[in-house]
C-alpha positions as CSV (number, residue, x, y, z in Angstrom):
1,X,-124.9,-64.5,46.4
2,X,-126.2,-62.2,43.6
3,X,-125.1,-64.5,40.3
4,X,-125.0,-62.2,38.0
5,X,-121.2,-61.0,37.8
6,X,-120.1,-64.7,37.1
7,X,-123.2,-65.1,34.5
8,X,-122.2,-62.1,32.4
9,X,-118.4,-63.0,32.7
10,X,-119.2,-66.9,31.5
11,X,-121.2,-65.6,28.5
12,X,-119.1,-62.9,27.5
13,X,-115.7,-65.0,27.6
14,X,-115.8,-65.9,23.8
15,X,-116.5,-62.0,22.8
16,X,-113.8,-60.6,25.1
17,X,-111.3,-62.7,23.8
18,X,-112.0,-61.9,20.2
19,X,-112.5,-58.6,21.3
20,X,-109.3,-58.2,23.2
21,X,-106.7,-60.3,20.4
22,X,-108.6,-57.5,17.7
23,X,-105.8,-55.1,16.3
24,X,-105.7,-52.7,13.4
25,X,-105.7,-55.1,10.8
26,X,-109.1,-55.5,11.7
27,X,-110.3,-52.2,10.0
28,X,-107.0,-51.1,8.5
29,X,-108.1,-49.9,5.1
30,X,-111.6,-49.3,6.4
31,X,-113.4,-46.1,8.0
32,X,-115.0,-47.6,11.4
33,X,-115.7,-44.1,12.9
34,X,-117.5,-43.2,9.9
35,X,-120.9,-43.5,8.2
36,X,-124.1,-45.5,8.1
37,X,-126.5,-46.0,5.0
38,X,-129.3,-48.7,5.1
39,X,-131.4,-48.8,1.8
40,X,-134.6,-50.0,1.3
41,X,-136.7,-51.4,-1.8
42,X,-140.5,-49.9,-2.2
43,X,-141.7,-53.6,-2.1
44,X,-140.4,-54.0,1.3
45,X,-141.1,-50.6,2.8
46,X,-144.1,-49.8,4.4
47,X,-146.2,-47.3,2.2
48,X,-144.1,-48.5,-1.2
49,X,-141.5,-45.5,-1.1
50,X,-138.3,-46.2,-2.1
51,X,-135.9,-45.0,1.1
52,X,-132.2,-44.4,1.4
53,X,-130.6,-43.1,5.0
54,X,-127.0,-42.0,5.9
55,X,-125.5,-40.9,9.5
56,X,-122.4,-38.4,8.7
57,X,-120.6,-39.6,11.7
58,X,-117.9,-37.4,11.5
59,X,-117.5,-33.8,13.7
60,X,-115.0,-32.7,11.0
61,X,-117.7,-31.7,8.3
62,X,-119.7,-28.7,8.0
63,X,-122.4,-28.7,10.6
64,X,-124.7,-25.9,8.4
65,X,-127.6,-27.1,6.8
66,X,-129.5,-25.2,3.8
67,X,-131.3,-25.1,0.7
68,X,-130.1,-24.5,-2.8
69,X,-132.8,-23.4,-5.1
70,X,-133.0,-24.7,-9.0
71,X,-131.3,-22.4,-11.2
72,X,-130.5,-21.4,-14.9
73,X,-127.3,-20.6,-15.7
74,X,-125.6,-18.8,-19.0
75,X,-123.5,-20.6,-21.7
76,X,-119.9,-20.7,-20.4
77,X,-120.4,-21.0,-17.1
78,X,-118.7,-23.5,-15.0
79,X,-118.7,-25.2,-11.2
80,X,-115.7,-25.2,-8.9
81,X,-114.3,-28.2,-7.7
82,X,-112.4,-28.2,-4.1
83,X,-110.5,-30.4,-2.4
84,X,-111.2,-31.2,1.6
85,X,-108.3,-30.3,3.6
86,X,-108.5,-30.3,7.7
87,X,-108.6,-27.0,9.4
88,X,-107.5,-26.7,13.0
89,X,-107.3,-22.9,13.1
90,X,-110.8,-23.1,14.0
91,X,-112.7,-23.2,17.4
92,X,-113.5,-27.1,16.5
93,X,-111.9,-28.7,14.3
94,X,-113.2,-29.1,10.8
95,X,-112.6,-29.8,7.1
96,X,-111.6,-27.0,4.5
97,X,-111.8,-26.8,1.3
98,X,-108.7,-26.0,-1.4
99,X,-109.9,-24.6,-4.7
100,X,-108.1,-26.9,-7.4
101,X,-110.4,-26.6,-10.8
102,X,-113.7,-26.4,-12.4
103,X,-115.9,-28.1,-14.8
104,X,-118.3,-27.0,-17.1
105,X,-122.1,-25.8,-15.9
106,X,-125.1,-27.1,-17.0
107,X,-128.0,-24.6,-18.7
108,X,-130.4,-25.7,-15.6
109,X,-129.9,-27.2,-12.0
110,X,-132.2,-28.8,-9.5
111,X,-132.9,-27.6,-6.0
112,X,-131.5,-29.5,-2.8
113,X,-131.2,-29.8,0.7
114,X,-127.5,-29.2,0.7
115,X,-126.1,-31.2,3.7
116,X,-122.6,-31.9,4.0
117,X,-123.0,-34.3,1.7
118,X,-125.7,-33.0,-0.5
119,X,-128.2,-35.6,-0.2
120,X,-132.0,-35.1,-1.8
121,X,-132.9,-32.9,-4.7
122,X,-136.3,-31.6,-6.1
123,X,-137.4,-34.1,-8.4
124,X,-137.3,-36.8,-5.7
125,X,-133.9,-38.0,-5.9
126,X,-131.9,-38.9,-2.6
127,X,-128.4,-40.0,-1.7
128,X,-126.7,-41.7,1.0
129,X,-123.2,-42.1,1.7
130,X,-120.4,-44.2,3.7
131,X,-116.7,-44.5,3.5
132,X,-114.7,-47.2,3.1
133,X,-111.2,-46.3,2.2
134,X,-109.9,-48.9,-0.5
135,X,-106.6,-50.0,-1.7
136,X,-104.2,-46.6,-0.3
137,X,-102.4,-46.8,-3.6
138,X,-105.6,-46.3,-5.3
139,X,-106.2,-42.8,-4.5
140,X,-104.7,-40.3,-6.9
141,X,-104.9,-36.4,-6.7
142,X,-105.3,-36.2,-10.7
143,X,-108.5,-35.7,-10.2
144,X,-110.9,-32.8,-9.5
145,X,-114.0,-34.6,-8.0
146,X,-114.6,-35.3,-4.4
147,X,-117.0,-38.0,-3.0
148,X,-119.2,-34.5,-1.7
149,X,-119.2,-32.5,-4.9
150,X,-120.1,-36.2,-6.5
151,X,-123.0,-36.0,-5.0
152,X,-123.4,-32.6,-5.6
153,X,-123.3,-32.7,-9.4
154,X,-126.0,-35.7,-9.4
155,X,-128.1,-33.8,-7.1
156,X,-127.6,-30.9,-9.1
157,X,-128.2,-32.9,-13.1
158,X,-130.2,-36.2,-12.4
159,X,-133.9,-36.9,-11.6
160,X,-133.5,-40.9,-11.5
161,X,-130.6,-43.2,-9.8
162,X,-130.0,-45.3,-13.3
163,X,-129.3,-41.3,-15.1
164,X,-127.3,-40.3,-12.0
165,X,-124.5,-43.3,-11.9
166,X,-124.3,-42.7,-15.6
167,X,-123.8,-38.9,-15.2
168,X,-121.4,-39.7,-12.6
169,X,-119.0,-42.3,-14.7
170,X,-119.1,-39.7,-17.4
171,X,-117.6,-37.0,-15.0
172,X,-115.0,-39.3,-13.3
173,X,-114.1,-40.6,-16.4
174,X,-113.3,-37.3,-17.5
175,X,-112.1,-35.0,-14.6
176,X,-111.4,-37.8,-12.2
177,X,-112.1,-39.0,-8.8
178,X,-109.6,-38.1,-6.3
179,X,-111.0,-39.2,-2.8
180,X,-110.6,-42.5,-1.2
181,X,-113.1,-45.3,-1.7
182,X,-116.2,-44.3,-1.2
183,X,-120.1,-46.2,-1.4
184,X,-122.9,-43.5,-2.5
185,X,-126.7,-45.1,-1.7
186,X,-128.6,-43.3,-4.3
187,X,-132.3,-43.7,-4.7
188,X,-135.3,-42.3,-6.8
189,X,-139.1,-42.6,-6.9
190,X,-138.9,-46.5,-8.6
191,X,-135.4,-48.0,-7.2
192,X,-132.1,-47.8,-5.1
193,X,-128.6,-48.8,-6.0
194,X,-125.6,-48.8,-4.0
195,X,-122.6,-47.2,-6.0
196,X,-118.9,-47.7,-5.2
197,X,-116.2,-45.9,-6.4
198,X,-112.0,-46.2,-6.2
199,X,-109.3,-44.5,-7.3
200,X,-108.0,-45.2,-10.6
201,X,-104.0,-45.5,-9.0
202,X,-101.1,-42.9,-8.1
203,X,-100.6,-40.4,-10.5
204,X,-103.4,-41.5,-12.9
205,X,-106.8,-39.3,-13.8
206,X,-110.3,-41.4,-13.8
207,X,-111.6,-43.7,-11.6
208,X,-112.6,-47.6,-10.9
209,X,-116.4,-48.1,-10.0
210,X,-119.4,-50.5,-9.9
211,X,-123.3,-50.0,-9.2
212,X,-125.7,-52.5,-7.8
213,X,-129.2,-52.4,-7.6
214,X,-131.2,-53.5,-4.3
215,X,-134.4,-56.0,-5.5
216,X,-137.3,-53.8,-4.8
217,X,-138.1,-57.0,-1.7
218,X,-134.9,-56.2,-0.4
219,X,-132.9,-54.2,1.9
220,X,-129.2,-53.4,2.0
221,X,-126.6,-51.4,4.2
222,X,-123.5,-50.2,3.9
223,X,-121.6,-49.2,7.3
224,X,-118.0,-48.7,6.0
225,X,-117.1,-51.7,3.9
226,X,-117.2,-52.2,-0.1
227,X,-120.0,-55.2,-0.3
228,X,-120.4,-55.6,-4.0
229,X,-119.2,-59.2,-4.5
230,X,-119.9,-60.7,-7.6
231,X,-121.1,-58.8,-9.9
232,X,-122.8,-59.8,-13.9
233,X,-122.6,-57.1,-16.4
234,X,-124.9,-58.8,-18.8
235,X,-127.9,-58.3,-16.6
236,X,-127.8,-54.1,-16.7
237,X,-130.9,-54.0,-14.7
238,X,-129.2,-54.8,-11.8
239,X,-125.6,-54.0,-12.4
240,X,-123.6,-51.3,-14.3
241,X,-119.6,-50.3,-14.1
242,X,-116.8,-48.7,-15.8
243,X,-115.1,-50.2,-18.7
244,X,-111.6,-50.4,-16.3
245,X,-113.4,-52.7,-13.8
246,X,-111.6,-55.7,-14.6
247,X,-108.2,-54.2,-16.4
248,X,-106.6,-52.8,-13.1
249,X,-107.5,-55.5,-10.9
250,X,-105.7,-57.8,-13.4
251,X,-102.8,-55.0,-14.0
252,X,-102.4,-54.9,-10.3
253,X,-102.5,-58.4,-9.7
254,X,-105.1,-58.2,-7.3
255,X,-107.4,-60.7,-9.8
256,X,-106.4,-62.6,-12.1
257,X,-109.1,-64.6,-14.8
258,X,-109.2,-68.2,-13.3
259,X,-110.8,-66.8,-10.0
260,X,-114.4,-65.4,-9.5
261,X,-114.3,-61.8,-9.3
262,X,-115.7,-59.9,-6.7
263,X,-115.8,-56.5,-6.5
264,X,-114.7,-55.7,-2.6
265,X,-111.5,-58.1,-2.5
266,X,-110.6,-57.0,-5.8
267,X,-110.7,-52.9,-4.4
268,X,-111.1,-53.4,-0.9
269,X,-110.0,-56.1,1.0
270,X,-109.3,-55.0,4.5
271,X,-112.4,-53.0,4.7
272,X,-114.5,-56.9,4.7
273,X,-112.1,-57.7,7.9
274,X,-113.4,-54.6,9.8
275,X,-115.3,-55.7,12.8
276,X,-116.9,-52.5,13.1
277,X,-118.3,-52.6,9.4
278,X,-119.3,-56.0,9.8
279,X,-120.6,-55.9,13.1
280,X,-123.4,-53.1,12.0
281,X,-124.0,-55.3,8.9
282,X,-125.0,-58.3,11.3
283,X,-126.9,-56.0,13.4
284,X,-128.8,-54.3,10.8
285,X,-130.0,-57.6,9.2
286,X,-130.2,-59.6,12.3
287,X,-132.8,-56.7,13.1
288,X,-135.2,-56.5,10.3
289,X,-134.2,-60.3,9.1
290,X,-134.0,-62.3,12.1
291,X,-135.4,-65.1,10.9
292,X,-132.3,-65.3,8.8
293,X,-130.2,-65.7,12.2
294,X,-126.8,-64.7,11.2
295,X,-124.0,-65.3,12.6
296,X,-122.3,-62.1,14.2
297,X,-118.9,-62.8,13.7
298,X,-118.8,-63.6,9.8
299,X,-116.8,-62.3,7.2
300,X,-119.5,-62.0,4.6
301,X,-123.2,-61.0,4.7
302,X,-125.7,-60.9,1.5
303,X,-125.4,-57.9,-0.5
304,X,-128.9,-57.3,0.5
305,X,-131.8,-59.7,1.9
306,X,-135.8,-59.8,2.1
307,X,-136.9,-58.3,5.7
308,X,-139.1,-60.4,7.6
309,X,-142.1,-57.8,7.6
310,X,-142.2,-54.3,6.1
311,X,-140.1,-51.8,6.7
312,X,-141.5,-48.8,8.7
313,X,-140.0,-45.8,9.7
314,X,-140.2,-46.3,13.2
315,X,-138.0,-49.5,12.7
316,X,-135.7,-47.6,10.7
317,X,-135.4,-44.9,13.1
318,X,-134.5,-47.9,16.4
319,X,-131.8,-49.2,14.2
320,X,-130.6,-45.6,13.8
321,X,-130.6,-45.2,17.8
322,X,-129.3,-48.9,18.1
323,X,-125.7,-49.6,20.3
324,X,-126.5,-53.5,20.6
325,X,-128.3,-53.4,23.7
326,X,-129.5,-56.5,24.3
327,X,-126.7,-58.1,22.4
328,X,-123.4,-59.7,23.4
329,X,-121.9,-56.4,21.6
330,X,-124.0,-53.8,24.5
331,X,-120.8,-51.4,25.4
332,X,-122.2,-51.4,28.8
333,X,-122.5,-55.2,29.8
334,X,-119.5,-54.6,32.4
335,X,-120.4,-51.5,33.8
336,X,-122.8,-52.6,36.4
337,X,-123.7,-51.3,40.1
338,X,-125.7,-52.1,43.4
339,X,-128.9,-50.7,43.7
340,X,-130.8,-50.3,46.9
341,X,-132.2,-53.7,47.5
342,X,-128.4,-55.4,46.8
343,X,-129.3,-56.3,43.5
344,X,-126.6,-56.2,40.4
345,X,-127.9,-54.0,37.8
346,X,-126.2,-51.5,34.7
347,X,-125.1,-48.5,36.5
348,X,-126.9,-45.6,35.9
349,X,-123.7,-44.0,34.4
350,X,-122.8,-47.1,32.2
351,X,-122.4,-45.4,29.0
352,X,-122.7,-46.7,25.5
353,X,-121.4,-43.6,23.8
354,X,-118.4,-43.1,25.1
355,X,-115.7,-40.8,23.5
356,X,-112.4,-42.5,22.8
357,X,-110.2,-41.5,25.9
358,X,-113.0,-43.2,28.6
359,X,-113.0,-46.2,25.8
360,X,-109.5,-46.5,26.3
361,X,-109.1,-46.4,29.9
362,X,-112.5,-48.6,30.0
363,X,-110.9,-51.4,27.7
364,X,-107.9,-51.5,29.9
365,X,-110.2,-52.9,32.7
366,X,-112.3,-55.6,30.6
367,X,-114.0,-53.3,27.9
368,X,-114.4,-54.1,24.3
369,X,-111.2,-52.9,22.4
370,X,-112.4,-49.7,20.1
371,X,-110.5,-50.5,17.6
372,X,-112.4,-53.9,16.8
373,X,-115.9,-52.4,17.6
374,X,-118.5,-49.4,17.3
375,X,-122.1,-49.4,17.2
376,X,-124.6,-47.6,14.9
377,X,-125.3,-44.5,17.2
378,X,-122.5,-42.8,17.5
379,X,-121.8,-39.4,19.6
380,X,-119.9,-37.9,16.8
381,X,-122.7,-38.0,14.6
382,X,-123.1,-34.5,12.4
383,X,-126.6,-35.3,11.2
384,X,-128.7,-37.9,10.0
385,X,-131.3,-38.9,6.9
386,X,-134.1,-41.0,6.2
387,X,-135.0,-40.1,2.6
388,X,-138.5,-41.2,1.8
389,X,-139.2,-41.4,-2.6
390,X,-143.1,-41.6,-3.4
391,X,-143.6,-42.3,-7.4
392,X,-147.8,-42.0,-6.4
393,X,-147.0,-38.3,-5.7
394,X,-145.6,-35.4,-7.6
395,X,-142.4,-34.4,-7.0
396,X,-142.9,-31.6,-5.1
397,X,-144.8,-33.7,-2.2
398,X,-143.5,-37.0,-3.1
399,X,-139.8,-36.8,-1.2
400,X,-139.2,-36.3,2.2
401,X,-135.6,-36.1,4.3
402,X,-136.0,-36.8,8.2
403,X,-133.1,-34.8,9.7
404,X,-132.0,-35.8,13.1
405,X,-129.0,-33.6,14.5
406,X,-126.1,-34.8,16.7
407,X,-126.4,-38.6,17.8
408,X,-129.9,-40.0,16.7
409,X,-130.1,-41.9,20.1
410,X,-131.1,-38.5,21.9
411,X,-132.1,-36.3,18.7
412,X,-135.7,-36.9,16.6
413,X,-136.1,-36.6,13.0
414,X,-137.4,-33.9,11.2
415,X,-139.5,-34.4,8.0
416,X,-138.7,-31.8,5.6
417,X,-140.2,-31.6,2.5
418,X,-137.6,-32.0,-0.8
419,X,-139.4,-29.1,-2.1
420,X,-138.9,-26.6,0.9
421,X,-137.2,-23.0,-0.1
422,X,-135.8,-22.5,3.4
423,X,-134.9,-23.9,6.8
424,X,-135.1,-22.4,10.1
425,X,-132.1,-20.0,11.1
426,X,-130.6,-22.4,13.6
427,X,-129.9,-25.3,10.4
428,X,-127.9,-22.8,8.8
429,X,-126.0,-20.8,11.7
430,X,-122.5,-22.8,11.6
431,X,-121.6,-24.0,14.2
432,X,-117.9,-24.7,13.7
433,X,-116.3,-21.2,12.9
434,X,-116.8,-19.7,16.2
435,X,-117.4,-22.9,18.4
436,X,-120.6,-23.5,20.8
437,X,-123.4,-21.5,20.8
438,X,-127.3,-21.8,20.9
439,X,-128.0,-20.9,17.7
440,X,-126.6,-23.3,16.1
441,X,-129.0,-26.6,15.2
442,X,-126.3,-29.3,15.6
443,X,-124.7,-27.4,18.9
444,X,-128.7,-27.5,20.3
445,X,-128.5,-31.8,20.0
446,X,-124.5,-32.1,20.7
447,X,-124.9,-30.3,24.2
448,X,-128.6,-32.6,24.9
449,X,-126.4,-35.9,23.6
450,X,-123.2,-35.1,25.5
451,X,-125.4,-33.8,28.7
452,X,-127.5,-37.2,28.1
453,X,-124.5,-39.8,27.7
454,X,-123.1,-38.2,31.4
455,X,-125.7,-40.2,33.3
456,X,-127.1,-42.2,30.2
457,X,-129.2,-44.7,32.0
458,X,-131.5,-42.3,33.6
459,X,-131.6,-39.3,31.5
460,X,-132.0,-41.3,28.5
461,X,-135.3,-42.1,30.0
462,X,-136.5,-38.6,30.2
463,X,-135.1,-37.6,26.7
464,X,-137.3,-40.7,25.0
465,X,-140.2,-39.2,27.1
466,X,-140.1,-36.4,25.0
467,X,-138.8,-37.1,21.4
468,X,-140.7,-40.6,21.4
469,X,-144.6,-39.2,21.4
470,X,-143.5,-36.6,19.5
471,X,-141.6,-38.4,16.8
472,X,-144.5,-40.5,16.7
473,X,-147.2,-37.6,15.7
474,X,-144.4,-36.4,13.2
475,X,-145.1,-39.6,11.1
476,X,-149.1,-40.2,11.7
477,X,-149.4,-36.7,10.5
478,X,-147.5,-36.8,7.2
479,X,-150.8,-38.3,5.6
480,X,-152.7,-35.3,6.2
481,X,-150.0,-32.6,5.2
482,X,-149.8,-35.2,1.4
483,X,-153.5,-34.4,1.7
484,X,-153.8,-30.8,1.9
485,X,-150.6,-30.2,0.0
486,X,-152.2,-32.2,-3.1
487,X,-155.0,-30.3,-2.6
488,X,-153.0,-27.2,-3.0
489,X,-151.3,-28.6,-5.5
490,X,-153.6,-29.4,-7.7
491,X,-154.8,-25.3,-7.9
492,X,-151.4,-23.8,-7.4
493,X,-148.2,-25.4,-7.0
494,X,-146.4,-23.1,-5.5
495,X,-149.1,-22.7,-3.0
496,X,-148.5,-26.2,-2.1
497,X,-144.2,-25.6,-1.9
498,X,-144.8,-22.5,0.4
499,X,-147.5,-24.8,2.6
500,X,-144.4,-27.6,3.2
501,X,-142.1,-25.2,3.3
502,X,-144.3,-23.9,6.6
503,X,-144.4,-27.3,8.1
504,X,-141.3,-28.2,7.8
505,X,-139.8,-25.0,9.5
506,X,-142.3,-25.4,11.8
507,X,-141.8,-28.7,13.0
508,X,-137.5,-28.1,13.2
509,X,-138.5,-24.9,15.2
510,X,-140.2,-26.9,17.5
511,X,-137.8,-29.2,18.1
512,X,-134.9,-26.9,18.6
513,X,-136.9,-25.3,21.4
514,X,-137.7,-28.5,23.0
515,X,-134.4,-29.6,22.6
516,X,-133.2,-26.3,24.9
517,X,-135.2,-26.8,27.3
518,X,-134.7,-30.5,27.7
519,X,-131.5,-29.9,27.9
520,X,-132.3,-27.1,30.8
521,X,-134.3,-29.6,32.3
522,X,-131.5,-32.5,32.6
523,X,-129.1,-30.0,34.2
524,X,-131.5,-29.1,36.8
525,X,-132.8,-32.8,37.8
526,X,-129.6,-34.1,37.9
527,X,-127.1,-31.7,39.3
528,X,-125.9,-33.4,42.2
529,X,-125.7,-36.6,40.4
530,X,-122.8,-35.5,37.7
């Protein structure tokens, strides 16, 4: 008798009933199909950079990808400020923007890889992002700036994380904040702080916000859940916040002076009972911590903790790919098969990134309950960052963004240079107005992750065979191209931008290609297997 049915089913008891008695009060005020960030200090990286990360797992942003060079910019002029809207007109679905103001321009911007959220700049600063809704009565359309043309305007003003939170409670302060809660990861050459921001309530112009710095021994996440707790204004090296911090918690009675105040129950309450936020949090730790062993199903994690070893990229890039195999939490424990010899084994098919419909039909015979879980990879993934800071390096060499497309557990990342003047064609064809086509970058990954999920226990065998070597030669190299671009640098600076610039286009061109034909490849091996 093959024991493994009733094995699984005895361990899995306790999860399926927490699973299963999970409703939406488990993530009701937080964002559990949205974003990951996971920071990391330079004293606990591998080479001493300073790295910040973000997944935009959402397929309603802009799926265009492109540079925005450094410019000057006459007295008078001024910046538009837009509010997202959905769009359904479209082939797929998407965000729009609404036109509602504009603020005053700066004489001079910085360069940047303008992502949906904007996210590193040319003078080595980087941002990360991740949602996590707040208090609903919070939000307030007074204001003119959204969580994306935040980062923007940072991006766009700022060369260091400490100038960039103050730039941005200077602008909120004045022209208001009128998303929903939102935590920005924003790094620089030296350090990395995790900035949240709130509403400042209905009808009212300004904003509610805090900044904490990550210890440069630590590292931090956040994955949809405010998870500043206490927080000590006195020590401004590792905190700062607006002056209304305190006032509208009390005026709201959501704090009141004889308890200990901490930030995320003050703001955010519901978004610390989210399984799916807290989940990732366990998982993230429990990977580069695990000495720690921490529990998986408690409410609250450190703000940030010391990793057991250094953190390379290639770690950073397995929690990226990461659905809990291995775990209680695998998506695919119950989705198991015969094979040839009688044996019980995961089907073939057992899928861990399954879209909701076949996650609802799967939780009505034994799955997890969506609602109560999701893991870090997700199939709805836009595009993903690893931002790399290097204060031993000039700007123009030091920062790097590793771009994955689609879901990172069948894309690769991409190093591209902060200083790069262009991408190759496929980043910037959209790939929303018109729907699928092969031009697009993120359609190239979304058709090799949605072919791959179809039969995900064999093909994702075959896609690893091919990112895996190569992702590895992407990193091993990077030393070299430092080399030679420092080299140029050091005659010609713009010899060495035009020299990354190369490499970088290079290397995405190379992947698009190989993602085509991998994708070719699946539908021919497996045809008769769909």
């Amino acid at each position: 008798m093959n024991k493994f049915p009733l094995i699984a089913a005895l361990y899995f008891i306790p999860f399926l009933i927490m699973a299963q008695t999970a409703d939406k009060s488990d993530w009701a005020g937080g964002y559990p199909d949205a974003c990951t960030s996971i920071t990391v200090g330079k004293k606990a990286s591998f080479d001493g950079s300073v790295i910040t990360s973000h997944t935009d797992d959402s397929h309603r942003t802009r799926s265009w990808i492109d540079i925005v060079p450094g410019q000057k910019h006459k007295a008078g002029a001024t910046i538009k400020m837009y509010k997202r809207i959905k769009n359904d007109s479209l082939a797929m679905p998407a965000y729009g923007h609404k036109l509602i103001g504009e603020i005053p321009q700066v004489s001079e911007t910085y360069g940047y890889i303008n992502t949906a959220y904007p996210s590193l700049n040319t003078r080595q600063l980087g941002i990360g992002e991740s949602t996590f809704g707040g208090r609903e009565e919070l939000q307030s359309d007074n204001g003119l700036i959204d969580c994306q043309r935040l980062c923007l305007l940072m991006l766009e003003r700022e060369t260091t994380a400490r100038g960039a939170i103050k730039t941005a409670g200077e602008l909120l302060a004045e022209y208001g904040w009128n998303d929903y809660g939102e935590a920005l990861t924003i790094a620089d050459k030296n350090e990395v702080w995790h900035l949240e921001i709130v509403g400042p309530g209905k009808g009212k112009k300004g904003a509610v916000w805090v900044a904490q710095r990550v210890p440069d021994d630590h590292v931090a996440v956040n994955v949809n859940a405010s998870t500043i707790k206490e927080i000590d204004l006195s020590d401004s090296n590792y905190f700062m916040a607006s002056e209304n911090i305190f006032s509208v918690a009390k005026e709201n009675g959501w704090w009141n002076e004889n308890e200990n105040f901490r930030f995320c129950y003050a703001y955010a309450p519901h978004s610390r009972t989210s399984l799916a936020s807290r989940r990732r949090e366990w998982r993230v730790f429990s990977l580069l911590a695990p000495s720690l062993k921490l529990d998986p199903n408690q409410e609250n994690y450190p703000f940030s903790v010391k990793p057991d070893t250094l953190v390379t990229l290639e770690k950073l890039i397995s929690i990226f790919k990461d659905y809990y195999q291995g775990t209680p939490f695998d998506m695919r424990y119950n989705q198991v098969s015969t094979d040839k010899d009688g044996k019980t084994i995961l089907s073939p098919l057992a899928n861990p990134h399954q879209p909701y419909d076949a996650n609802d039909l799967w939780h009505t015979n034994g799955g997890w309950n969506r609602l109560g879980e999701r893991t870090i990879a997700r199939w709805y993934t836009m595009y993903a960052t690893i931002i790399q800071l290097r204060n031993w390096l000039p700007d123009e060499i030091g920062g790097i963004e590793w771009l994955a497309m689609d879901n990172v557990a069948s894309s690769i990342y991409v190093p591209i240079y902060g200083s790069s003047t262009d991408l190759p064609s496929e980043y910037k064809t959209p790939g929303r107005v018109n729907g699928y086509t092969m031009k697009s970058a993120w359609w190239i990954f979304n058709r090799l992750g949605t072919l791959t999920a179809q039969r995900w226990g064999d093909m994702h065998k075959d896609v690893d065979a091919r990112w895996n070597p190569m992702q590895e030669n992407f990193i091993k190299e990077i030393p070299e191209i430092d080399k030679q671009a420092l080299k140029l640098y050091n005659k010609r600076p713009d010899k060495a931008i035009e020299f990354l610039t190369n490499y970088s286009n290079e290397k995405g061109s190379i992947v698009m290609k190989d993602a085509i034909e991998l994708g070719d490849f699946l539908w021919t091996k497996y045809d008769e297997k769909f």
